[in-house]
C-alpha positions, 0 to 999 in steps of 0.5 A: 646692662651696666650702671648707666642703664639705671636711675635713681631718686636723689635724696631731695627727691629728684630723678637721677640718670646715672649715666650723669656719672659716665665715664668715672669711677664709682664707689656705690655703698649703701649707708646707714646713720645709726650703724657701727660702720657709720664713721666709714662716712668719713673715709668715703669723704675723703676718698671722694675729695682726693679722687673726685677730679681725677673721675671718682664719685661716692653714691651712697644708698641710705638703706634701713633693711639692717637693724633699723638704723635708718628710720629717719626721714631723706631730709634728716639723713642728708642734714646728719650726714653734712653736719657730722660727717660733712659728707659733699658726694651724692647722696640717694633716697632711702632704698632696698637693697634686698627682697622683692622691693630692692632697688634695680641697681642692687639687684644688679649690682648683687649679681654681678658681684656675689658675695660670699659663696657666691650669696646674692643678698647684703647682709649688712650696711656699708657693703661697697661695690666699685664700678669701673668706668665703662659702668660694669661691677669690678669688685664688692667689698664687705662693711668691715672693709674700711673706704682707706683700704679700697684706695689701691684698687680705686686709683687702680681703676682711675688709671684706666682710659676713659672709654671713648662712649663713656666720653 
């Protein structure tokens, strides 16, 4: 399994093959608006903006499992997101991302990349997970792990061929 084997709800409610990004780099991070590492979003944005024509996206995943700083409704995350960060990259409905509800993504994201002593479960918002662009998990990073500081591996990744399925 790798990242195209998987869907999910954009944050206007529609269904989204993420096979839409084949072929680039993804940076998943699930988000939060209430959150002390809420200005990463910033970060993200301009990672995404200088990276994104040469293959980068950010999908972000608005999660309120971590002390319910994401109570606000899809619509609401999206217009705060734009108004104060100016956020431009895909934005994803409101999941889990642990227990028996976490979305089928994180489940798979977590276990191909644990964490710490290799614990499954996220302990926090803005844990990052950068995908190469053949779809598998390459790296997982913790939320003080600021968007600037992943640049070296991401352009590192972005160097790579695209392969010729994910073409």
């Amino acid at each position: 399994m790798n990242l195209y084997d998987f869907s999910a709800r954009s944050v206007a409610g529609d269904e989204t093959s993420l096979d839409t990004f084949r072929g680039r780099v993804c940076l998943i991070v699930n988000v939060a608006s209430g959150c002390g590492y809420t200005p990463q979003y910033a970060g993200l944005e301009r990672l995404y903006q200088k990276h994104k024509a040469d293959g980068f996206e950010v999908l972000a995943f608005p999660c309120n499992q971590f002390g319910a700083q994401e109570p606000a409704s899809n619509l609401t995350i999206l217009e705060f997101c734009s108004a104060k960060y100016g956020v431009s990259f895909p934005l994803f409905a409101k999941v889990d991302v642990n227990g028996p509800d976490a979305h089928p993504l994180f489940a798979h994201l977590k276990s191909e990349q644990p964490g710490l002593l290799g614990t499954e479960g996220i302990k926090w918002n803005f844990t990052k997970f950068l995908v190469a662009r053949d779809g598998t998990v390459s790296a997982r990073f913790a939320p003080n792990v600021a968007p600037e500081q992943l640049e070296g591996q991401i352009t590192s990744l972005l160097a790579e061929p695209v392969p010729t399925y994910a073409r």
